[in-house]
C-alpha positions in Angstrom: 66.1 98.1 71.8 66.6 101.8 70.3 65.9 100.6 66.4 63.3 98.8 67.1 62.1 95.8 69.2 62.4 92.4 69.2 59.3 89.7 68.4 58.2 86.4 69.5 61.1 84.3 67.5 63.3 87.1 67.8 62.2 89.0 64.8 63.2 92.7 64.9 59.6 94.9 64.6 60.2 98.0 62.7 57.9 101.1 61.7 58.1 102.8 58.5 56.7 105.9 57.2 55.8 105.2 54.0 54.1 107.9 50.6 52.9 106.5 47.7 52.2 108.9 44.2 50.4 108.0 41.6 46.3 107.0 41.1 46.0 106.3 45.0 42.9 108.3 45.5 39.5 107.3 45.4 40.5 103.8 44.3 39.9 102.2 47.7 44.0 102.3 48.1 43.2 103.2 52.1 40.8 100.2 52.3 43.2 97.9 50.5 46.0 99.3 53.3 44.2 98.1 55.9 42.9 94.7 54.7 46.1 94.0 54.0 47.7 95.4 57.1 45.0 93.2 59.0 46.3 90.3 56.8 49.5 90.5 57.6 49.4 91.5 61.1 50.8 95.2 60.8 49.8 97.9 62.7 49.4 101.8 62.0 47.3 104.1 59.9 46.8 105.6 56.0 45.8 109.0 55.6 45.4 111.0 52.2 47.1 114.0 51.6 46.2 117.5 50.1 48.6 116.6 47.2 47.5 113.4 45.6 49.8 111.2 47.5 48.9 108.9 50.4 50.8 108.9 53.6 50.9 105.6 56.0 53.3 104.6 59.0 53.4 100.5 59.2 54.7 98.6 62.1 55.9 94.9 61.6 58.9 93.0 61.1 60.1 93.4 57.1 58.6 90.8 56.2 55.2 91.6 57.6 55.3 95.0 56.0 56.6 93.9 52.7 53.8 91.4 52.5 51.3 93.9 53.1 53.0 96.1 49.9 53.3 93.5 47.8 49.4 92.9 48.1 48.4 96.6 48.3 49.9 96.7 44.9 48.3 93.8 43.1 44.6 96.1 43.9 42.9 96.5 41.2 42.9 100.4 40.2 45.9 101.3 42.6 48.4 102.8 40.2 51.5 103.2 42.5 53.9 105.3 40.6 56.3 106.3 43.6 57.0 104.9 46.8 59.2 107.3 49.3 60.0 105.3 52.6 61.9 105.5 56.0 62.0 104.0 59.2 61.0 106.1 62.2 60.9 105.3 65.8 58.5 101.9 66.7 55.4 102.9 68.8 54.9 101.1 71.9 51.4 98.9 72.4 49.7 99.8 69.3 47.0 98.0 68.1 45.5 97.6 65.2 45.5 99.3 61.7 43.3 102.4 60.6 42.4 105.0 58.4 42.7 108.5 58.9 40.3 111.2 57.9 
């Protein structure tokens, strides 16, 4: 399937790239990300950036990956002020969810 794949129950798995602004450094926003990620069974990475922002690509179906925003959000100190997204191409056989240095 070109836009993605299907999953057990015949849920479509997407991958987004995803960059929040706002106070997202050196809150534990990349921490969050990934106990959530974990949580909700979505694969992929955070990284910060040079600018502020914080970059992530997350893999799930929409409801998997909406889950995991909804509780990266309700972190105490995470501030998200904008959140830029799109989908990009779904990466075969990954595993897991990690941060990036």
């Amino acid at each position: 399937m070109k836009d993605g794949k299907l999953q057990e129950g015949g849920r479509r798995v997407i991958r987004k790239e995803i960059r929040f602004t706002g106070a997202v450094q050196g809150v534990g926003f990349r921490y969050r990300a990934q106990y959530a990620a974990n949580g909700c069974g979505v694969t992929g990475w955070v990284r910060n950036e040079w600018d502020g922002s914080v970059c992530m690509e997350a893999q799930g179906t929409e409801g998997q990956i909406n889950e995991m925003l909804k509780l990266i959000h309700a972190g105490s100190y995470i501030s998200i002020d904008r959140l830029e997204y799109h989908e990009i191409p779904v990466e075969e056989d990954e595993r897991g969810f990690h941060v990036r240095y």
